[in-house]
C-alpha positions in Angstrom: 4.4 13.1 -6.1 5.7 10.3 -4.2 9.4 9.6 -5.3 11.8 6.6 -4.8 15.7 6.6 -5.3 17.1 3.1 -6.6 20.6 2.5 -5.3 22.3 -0.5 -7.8 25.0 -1.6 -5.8 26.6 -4.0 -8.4 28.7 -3.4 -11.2 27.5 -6.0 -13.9 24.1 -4.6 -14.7 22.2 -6.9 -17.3 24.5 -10.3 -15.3 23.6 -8.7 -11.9 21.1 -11.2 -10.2 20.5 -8.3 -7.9 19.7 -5.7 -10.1 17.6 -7.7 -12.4 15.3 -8.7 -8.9 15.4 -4.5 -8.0 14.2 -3.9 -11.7 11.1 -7.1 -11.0 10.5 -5.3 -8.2 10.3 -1.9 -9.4 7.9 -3.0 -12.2 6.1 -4.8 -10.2 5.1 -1.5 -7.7 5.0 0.7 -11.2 2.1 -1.9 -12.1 0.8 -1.4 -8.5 0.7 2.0 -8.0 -2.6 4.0 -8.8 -0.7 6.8 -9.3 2.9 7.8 -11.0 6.0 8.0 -8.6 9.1 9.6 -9.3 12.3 7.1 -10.5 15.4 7.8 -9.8 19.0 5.1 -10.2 21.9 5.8 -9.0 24.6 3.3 -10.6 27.3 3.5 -7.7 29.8 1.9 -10.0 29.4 4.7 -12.8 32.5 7.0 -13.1 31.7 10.2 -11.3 28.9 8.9 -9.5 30.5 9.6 -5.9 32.6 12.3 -4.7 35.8 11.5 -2.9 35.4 11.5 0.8 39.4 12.2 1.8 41.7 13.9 3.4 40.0 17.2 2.3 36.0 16.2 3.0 37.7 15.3 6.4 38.9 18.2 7.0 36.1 20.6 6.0 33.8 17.9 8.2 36.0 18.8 11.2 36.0 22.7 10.2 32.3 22.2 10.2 32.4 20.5 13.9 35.0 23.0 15.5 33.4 26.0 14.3 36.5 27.1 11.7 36.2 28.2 8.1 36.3 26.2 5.4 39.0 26.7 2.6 37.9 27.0 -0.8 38.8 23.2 -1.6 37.3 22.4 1.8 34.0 24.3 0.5 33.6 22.2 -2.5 34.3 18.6 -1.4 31.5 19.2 1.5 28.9 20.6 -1.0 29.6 17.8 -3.3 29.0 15.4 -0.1 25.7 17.5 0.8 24.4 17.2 -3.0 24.6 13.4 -2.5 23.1 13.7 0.6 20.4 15.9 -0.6 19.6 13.5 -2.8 19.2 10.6 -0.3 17.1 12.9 2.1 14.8 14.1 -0.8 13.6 10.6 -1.5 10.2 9.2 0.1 11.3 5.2 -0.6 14.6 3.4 -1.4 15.2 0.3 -3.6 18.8 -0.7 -2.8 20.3 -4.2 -5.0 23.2 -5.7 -2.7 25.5 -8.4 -3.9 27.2 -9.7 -1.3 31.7 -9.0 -1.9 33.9 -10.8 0.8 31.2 -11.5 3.2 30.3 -7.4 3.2 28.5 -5.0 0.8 30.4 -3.4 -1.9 33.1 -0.8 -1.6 31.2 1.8 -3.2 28.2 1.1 -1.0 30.0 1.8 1.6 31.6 5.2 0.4 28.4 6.0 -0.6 27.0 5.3 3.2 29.7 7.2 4.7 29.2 10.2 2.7 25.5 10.8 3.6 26.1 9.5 7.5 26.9 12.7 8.9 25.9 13.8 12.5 22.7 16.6 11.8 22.4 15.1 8.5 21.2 11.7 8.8 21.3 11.2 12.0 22.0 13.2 15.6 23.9 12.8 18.7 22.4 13.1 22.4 25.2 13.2 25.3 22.7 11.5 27.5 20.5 9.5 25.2 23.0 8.6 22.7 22.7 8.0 18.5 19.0 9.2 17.0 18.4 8.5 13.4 16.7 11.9 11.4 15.1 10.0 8.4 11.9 8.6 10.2 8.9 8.1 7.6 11.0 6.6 4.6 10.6 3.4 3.7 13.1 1.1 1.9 13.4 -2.4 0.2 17.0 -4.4 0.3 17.9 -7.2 -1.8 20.8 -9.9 -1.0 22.1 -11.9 -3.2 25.3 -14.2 -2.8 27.2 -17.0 -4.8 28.2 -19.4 -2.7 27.0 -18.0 1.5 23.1 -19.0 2.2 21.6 -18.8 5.8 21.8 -22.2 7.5 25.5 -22.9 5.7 28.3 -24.4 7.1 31.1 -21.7 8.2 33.4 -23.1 5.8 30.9 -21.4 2.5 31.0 -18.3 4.2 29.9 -15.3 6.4 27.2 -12.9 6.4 28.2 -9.4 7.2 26.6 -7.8 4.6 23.0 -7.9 5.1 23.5 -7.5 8.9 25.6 -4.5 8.6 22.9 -2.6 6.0 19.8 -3.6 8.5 21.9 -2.0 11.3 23.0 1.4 9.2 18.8 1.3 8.1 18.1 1.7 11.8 21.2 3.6 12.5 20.0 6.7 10.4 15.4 6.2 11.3 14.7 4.2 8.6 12.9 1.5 10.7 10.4 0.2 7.8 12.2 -2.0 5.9 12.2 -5.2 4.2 15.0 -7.6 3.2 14.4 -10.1 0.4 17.4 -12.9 -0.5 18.6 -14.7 -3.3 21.2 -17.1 -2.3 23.4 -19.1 -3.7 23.0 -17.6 -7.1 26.3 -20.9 -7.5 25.8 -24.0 -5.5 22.0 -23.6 -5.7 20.4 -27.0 -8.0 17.7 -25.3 -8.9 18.3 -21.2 -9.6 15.8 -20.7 -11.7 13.3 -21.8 -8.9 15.2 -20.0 -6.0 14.8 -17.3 -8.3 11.4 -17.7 -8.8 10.5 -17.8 -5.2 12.3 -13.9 -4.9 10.6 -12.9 -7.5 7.1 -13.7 -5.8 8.4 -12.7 -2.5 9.2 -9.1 -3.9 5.6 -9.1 -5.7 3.8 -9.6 -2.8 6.2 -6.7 -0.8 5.5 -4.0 -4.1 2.0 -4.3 -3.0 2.6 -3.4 0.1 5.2 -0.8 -0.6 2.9 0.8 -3.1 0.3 1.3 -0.2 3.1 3.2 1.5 3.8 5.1 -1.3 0.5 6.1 -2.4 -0.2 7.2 1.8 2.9 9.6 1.2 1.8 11.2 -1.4 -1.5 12.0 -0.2 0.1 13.6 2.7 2.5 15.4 0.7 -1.1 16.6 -1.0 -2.3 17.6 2.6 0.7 19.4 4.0 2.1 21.4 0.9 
């Protein structure tokens, strides 16, 4: 069974304009799909939802690299990295909500990205030929949304470093199918509801497509298992 992991980067769930477009979108694929797919969130912002990735994940990363053994604590902070990993890898799709913070993505995005970017995990390394990403096949749908930055503003309402930093990371780690869909301003915008509106149909039209891509993987799951 085809299975997609929902990654809500935002922290105000029912006033997140980015969640309530991820949760349009995921309907709209649900009432798409010809068959059931597996669901799974992952509220970055819950308490306990990440591990810490310090001074002792560090160091077990570098025992891993050098060849040493791990201390018990050492043991324990990478397994708890792995399990989040695991959980990433296992997935077949991705539906990832992004508010834009400070012209980037959210802190806890960015923990969370850091945890699973590990080389021989998500992606490996080739003296000669450089980076190679190691999730090839998945697919994943981004959303964008910001207050006050829109592409085409002047510099003085802000950067975008958030949606260009996620596309790169997408690539970075093989995930090469993916499509971006914003919702900006969500506050200088005259008409929101209709901005909103135009999203919403965007990310219809893109659940159809995504549910063709799920469906595909799950017949081939039905081949090869």
């Amino acid at each position: 069974m085809p299975s997609i992991l929902h990654i809500n980067a935002s922290p105000r769930y029912s006033n997140s304009d980015s969640l309530r477009l991820a949760r349009h979108f995921i309907d709209s694929v649900q009432a798409a799909a010809p068959e059931t797919f597996e669901l799974e969130t992952v509220n970055l912002f819950d308490d306990g939802a990440l591990p810490a990735f310090g001074r002792i994940a560090a160091s077990a990363k570098m025992a891993v690299f050098t060849g040493q053994d791990q201390t018990p604590e050492q043991v324990a902070a990478w397994e708890s990295a792995r399990a989040v990993f695991d959980q990433f890898a296992a997935a077949d799709a991705y539906v990832f909500n992004i508010p834009m913070w400070n012209s980037g993505v959210p802190y806890v995005l960015k923990q969370w990205i850091d945890i699973i970017t590990q080389p021989g995990w998500s992606f490996g390394f080739d003296p000669q030929q450089g980076y190679r990403g190691l999730m090839e096949g998945k697919h994943a749908l981004a959303i964008h949304t910001s207050g006050v930055y829109a592409p085409g503003v002047p510099a003085a309402f802000g950067s975008d470093f958030s949606s260009t930093y996620f596309a790169d990371w997408l690539n970075f780690v093989g995930i090469e199918d993916a499509t971006h869909v914003r919702f900006a301003p969500t506050v200088l915008n005259g008409d929101v509801d209709g901005t909103r509106q135009f999203a919403e149909t965007e990310l219809s039209d893109v659940a159809l497509l995504f549910t063709g891509k799920l469906s595909a993987t799950g017949k081939q799951q039905l081949v090869t298992d």
